[in-house]
C-alpha positions as CSV (number, residue, x, y, z in Angstrom):
1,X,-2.7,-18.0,-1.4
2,X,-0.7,-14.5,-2.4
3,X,-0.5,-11.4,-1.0
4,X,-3.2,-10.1,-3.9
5,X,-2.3,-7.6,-6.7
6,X,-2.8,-4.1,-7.6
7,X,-3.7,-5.7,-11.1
8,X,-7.7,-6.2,-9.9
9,X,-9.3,-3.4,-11.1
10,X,-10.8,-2.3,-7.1
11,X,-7.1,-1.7,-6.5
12,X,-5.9,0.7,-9.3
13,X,-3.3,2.9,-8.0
14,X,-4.3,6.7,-8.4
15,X,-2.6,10.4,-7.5
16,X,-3.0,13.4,-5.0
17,X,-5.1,13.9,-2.1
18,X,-6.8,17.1,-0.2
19,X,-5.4,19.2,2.2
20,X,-7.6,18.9,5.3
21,X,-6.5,23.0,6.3
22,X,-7.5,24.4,2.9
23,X,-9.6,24.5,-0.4
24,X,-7.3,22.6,-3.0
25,X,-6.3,23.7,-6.4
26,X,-8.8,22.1,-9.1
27,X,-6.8,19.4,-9.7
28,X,-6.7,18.5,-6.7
29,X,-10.4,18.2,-6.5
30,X,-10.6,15.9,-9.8
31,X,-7.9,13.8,-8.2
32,X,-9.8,13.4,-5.0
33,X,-12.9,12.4,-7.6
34,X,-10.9,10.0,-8.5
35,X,-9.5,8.7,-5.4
36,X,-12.5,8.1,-3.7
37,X,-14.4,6.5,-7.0
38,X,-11.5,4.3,-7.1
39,X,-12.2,3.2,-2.9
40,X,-16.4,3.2,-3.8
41,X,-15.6,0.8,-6.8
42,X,-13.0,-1.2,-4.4
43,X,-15.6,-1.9,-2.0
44,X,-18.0,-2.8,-4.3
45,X,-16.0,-5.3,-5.7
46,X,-14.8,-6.8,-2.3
47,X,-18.9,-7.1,-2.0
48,X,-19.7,-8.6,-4.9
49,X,-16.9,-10.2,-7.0
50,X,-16.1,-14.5,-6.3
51,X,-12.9,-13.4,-6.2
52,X,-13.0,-11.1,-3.1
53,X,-10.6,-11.2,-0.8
54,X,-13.0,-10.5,2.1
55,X,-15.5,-13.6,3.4
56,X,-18.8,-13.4,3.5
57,X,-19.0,-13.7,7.1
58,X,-16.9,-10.5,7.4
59,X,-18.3,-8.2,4.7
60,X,-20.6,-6.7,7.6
61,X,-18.0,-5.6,10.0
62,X,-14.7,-4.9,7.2
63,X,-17.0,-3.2,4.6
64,X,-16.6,-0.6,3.2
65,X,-13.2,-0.3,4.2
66,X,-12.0,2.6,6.6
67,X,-9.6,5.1,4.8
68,X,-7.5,8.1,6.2
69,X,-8.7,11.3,4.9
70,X,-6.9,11.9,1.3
71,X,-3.6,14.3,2.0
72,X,-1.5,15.5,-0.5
73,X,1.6,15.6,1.5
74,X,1.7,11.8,1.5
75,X,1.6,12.1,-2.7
76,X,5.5,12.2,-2.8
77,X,8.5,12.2,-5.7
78,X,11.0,9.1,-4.6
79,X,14.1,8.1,-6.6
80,X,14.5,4.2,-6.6
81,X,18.5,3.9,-6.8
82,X,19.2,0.2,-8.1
83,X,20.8,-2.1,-5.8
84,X,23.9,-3.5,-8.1
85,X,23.6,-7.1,-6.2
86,X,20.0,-7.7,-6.6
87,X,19.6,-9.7,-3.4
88,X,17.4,-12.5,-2.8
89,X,15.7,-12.2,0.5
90,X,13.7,-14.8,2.2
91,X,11.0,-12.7,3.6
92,X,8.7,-14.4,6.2
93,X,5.1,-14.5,6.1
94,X,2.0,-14.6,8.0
95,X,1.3,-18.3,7.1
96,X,4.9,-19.5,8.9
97,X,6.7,-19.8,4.9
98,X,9.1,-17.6,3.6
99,X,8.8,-15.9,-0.3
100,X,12.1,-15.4,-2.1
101,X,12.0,-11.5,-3.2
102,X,14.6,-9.7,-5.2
103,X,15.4,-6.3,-3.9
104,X,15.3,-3.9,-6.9
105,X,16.4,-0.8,-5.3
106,X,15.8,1.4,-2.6
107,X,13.2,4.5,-3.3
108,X,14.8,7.8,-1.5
109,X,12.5,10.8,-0.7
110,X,11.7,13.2,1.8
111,X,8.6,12.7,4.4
112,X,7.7,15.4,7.2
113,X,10.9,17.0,6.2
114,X,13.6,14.5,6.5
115,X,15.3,11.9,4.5
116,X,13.6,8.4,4.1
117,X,14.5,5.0,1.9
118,X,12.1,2.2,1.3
119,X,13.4,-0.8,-0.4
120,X,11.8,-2.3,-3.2
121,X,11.0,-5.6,-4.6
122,X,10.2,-8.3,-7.3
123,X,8.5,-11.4,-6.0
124,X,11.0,-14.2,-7.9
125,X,8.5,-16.4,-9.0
126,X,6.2,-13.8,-9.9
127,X,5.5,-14.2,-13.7
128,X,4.8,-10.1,-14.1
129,X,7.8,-7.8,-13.1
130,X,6.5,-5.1,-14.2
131,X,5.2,-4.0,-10.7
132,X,7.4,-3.1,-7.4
133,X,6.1,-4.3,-4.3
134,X,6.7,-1.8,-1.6
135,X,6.3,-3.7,2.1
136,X,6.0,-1.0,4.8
137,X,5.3,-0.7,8.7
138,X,5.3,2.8,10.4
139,X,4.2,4.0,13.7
140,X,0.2,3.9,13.3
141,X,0.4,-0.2,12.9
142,X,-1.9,-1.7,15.8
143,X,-4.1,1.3,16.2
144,X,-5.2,2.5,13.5
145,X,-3.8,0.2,10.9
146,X,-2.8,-3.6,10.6
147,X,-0.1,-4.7,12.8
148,X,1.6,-6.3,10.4
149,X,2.1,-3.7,8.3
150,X,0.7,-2.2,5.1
151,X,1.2,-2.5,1.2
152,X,2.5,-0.2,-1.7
153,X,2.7,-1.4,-5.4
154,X,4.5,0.8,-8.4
155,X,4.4,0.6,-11.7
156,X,8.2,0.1,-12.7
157,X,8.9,3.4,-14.8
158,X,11.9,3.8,-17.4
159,X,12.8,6.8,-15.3
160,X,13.6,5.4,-11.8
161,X,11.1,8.9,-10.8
162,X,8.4,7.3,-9.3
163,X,5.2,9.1,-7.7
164,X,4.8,7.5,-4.4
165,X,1.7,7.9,-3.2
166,X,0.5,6.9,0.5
167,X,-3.0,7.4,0.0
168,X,-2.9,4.1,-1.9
169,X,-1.9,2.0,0.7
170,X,-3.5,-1.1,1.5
171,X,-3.6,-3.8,3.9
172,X,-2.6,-7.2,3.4
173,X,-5.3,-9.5,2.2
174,X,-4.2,-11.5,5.2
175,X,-6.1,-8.5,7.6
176,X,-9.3,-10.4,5.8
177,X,-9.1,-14.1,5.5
178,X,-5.7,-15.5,7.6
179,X,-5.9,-17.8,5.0
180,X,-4.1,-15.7,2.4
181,X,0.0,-16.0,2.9
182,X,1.0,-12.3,2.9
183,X,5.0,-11.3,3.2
184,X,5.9,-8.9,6.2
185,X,7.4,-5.9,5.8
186,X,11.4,-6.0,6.4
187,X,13.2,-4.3,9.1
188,X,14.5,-1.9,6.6
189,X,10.9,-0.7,5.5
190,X,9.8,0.0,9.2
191,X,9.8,3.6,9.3
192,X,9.6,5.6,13.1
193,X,7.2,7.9,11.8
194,X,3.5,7.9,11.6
195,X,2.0,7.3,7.8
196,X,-1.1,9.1,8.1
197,X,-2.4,8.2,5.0
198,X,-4.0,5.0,2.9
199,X,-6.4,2.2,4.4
200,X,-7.0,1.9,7.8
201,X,-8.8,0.2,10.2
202,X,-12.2,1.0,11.8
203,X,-12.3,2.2,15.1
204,X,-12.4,5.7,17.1
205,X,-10.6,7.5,14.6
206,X,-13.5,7.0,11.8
207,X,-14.0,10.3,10.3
């Protein structure tokens, strides 16, 4: 089984969040629309589709999924700077294998004021490159997200400008069903900071 895809249509990637301190602009607002008709029709599809990633026996505690409140400081302009080798890493997974990914590039941006890299990869037998897969772990893994780690997927631009947005990050599809073989994040894609943003898990913290 694969990590899953941003391809499925519950899992379109879309822009911006709210502030949680003040009325946002109008766009804004249509973003936010967006955003959380984008999570409704996610759920929805993890209910209802043979293809869910989600059991049945676990629909009732895992659905709908938990969410951080949308915030548009996690919406944030990153510069993917190519790596000339292109290295082949044998990333480990939850399932004990290892999947060969090609390091693109490393995205560079600022987060809570400071400078921040996140490499970026290519699964090597994946038959569409067209997507960057975007491993991360930060400091709110094992409370109020998946230990392992969360997910990020881009849609390679001509540009190398790419809108990163942590709002849309999602868990592995391993968090479900430990049947599914998901990659960990690298050391390099650990960052000592708390990502605030994206899916989350149930728990205290619900809104």
């Amino acid at each position: 089984m694969t990590r899953g895809s941003t391809t499925a249509p519950w899992s379109a990637a879309v822009l911006i969040a709210v502030s949680a301190c003040s009325a946002p602009p109008p766009d804004d607002l249509s973003y936010v629309d967006t955003l959380l008709a984008s999570r409704t029709a996610k759920d929805q599809a993890f209910e209802n589709s043979a293809d869910s990633p989600v059991p049945v026996s676990r629909r009732q505690d895992l659905l709908p999924l938990s969410y951080f409140l949308p915030d548009v400081d996690y919406r944030i302009p990153a510069s993917l700077r190519v790596d000339s080798e292109q290295t082949i890493f044998e990333i480990p997974t939850s399932t004990g294998k290892r999947r060969s990914m090609r390091r693109v590039g490393v995205l560079e941006f600022q987060l809570e004021g400071n400078p921040v890299t996140l490499s970026a990869f290519v699964e090597v037998l994946a038959s569409n490159n067209n997507s960057l897969f975007v491993p991360f772990g930060d400091l709110t893994n094992g409370r109020e997200t998946y230990p392992a780690g969360r997910y990020l997927d881009l849609v390679v631009t001509p540009t190398g400008i790419y809108d990163l947005d942590f709002n849309t990050a999602y868990h592995p599809f391993c968090y479900y069903d430990v049947r599914f073989d998901c990659p960990f994040p690298p050391l390099e894609n650990q960052l000592a900071l708390a990502v605030l943003a994206g899916e989350r898990l149930p728990g205290e913290w619900d809104n």
